[in-house]
C-alpha positions in Angstrom: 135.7 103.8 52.4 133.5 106.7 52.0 132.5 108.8 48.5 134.8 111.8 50.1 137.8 109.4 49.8 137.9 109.6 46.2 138.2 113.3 46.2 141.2 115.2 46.5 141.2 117.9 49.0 141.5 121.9 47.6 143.9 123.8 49.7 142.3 126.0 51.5 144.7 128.6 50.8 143.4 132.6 50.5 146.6 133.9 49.3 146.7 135.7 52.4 150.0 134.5 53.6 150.8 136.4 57.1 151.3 134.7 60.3 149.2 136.2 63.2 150.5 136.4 67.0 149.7 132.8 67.7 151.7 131.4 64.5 148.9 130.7 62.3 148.2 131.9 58.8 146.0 134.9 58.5 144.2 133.6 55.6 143.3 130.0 56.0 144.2 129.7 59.6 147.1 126.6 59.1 150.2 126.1 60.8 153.2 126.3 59.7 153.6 122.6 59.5 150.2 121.7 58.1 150.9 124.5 55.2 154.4 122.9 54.0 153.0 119.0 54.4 149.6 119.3 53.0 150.2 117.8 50.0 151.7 114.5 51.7 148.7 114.3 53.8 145.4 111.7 53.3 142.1 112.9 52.8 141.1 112.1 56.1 143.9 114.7 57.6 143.2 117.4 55.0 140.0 117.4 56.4 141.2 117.2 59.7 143.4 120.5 59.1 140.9 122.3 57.5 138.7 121.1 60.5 141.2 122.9 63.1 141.4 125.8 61.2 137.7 126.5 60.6 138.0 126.5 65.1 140.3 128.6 65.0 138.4 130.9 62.7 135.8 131.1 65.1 138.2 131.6 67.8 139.6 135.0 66.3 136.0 136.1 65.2 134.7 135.7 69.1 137.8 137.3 70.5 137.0 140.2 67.7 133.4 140.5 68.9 134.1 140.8 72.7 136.8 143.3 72.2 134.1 145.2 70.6 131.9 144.9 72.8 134.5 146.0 75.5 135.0 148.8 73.4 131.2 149.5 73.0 130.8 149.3 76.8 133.8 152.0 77.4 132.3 154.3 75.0 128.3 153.8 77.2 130.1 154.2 80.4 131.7 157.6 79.3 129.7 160.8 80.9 
Protein backbone atom coordinates (compact mmCIF):
# COMPACT_ATOMS: atom_id res chain seq x y z
CA UNK A 1 0.00 0.00 0.00
CA UNK A 2 1.29 3.29 -0.67
CA UNK A 3 1.08 6.79 1.77
CA UNK A 4 -1.57 8.11 -0.97
CA UNK A 5 -3.84 5.21 0.10
CA UNK A 6 -4.65 6.65 3.25
CA UNK A 7 -5.88 9.80 1.81
CA UNK A 8 -9.18 10.43 0.54
CA UNK A 9 -9.48 11.93 -2.80
CA UNK A 10 -11.06 15.82 -3.13
CA UNK A 11 -13.53 15.93 -5.93
CA UNK A 12 -12.23 17.79 -8.41
CA UNK A 13 -15.30 19.56 -8.94
CA UNK A 14 -15.28 23.59 -10.13
CA UNK A 15 -18.84 24.15 -9.69
CA UNK A 16 -18.81 24.60 -13.35
CA UNK A 17 -21.49 22.08 -14.05
CA UNK A 18 -22.17 22.19 -18.12
CA UNK A 19 -21.62 19.34 -20.41
CA UNK A 20 -19.49 20.34 -23.52
CA UNK A 21 -20.18 18.68 -27.10
CA UNK A 22 -18.38 15.53 -26.27
CA UNK A 23 -20.42 14.87 -22.91
CA UNK A 24 -17.96 15.90 -20.45
CA UNK A 25 -18.22 18.40 -17.66
CA UNK A 26 -16.97 21.87 -18.55
CA UNK A 27 -15.40 22.28 -15.25
CA UNK A 28 -13.52 19.28 -14.12
CA UNK A 29 -13.63 17.48 -17.31
CA UNK A 30 -15.64 14.04 -15.78
CA UNK A 31 -18.16 12.03 -17.34
CA UNK A 32 -21.26 11.64 -16.52
CA UNK A 33 -20.73 8.29 -14.93
CA UNK A 34 -17.47 9.12 -13.17
CA UNK A 35 -19.42 12.37 -11.60
CA UNK A 36 -22.46 10.38 -10.09
CA UNK A 37 -20.05 7.18 -8.76
CA UNK A 38 -17.15 9.00 -7.44
CA UNK A 39 -17.88 8.65 -4.11
CA UNK A 40 -18.11 4.66 -4.42
CA UNK A 41 -14.84 4.61 -6.15
CA UNK A 42 -11.13 3.59 -4.53
CA UNK A 43 -8.37 5.86 -4.32
CA UNK A 44 -6.63 4.27 -7.01
CA UNK A 45 -9.73 5.09 -9.52
CA UNK A 46 -10.19 8.65 -8.17
CA UNK A 47 -6.92 9.13 -9.32
CA UNK A 48 -7.45 7.32 -12.33
CA UNK A 49 -10.59 9.79 -13.21
CA UNK A 50 -8.94 12.70 -12.35
CA UNK A 51 -6.03 11.29 -14.52
CA UNK A 52 -8.44 11.11 -17.68
CA UNK A 53 -9.69 14.37 -17.09
CA UNK A 54 -6.43 16.26 -16.68
CA UNK A 55 -6.03 14.58 -20.82
CA UNK A 56 -8.76 15.69 -21.64
CA UNK A 57 -7.89 19.14 -20.39
CA UNK A 58 -5.12 19.32 -22.48
CA UNK A 59 -7.05 18.02 -25.30
CA UNK A 60 -9.52 21.11 -25.32
CA UNK A 61 -6.64 23.58 -24.59
CA UNK A 62 -4.65 22.22 -27.98
CA UNK A 63 -7.75 22.18 -30.03
CA UNK A 64 -8.23 25.94 -28.54
CA UNK A 65 -4.71 26.83 -29.63
CA UNK A 66 -4.81 25.55 -33.20
CA UNK A 67 -8.14 27.10 -33.96
CA UNK A 68 -6.37 30.20 -33.07
CA UNK A 69 -3.76 29.83 -34.86
CA UNK A 70 -6.05 28.95 -37.91
CA UNK A 71 -7.70 32.04 -37.12
CA UNK A 72 -4.29 34.03 -36.80
CA UNK A 73 -3.22 32.60 -40.19
CA UNK A 74 -6.62 33.77 -42.03
CA UNK A 75 -6.29 37.08 -40.64
CA UNK A 76 -1.99 37.08 -42.28
CA UNK A 77 -3.25 35.73 -45.44
CA UNK A 78 -5.87 38.68 -45.87
CA UNK A 79 -4.47 41.46 -48.50
Amino acid sequence: MKQGDFFNVSSPCIAICQLNDNGYCKGCFRSREERLHWKKYTVQQKHNVIRLASLRYLGVLRALREQEEKIKKKIQEKP
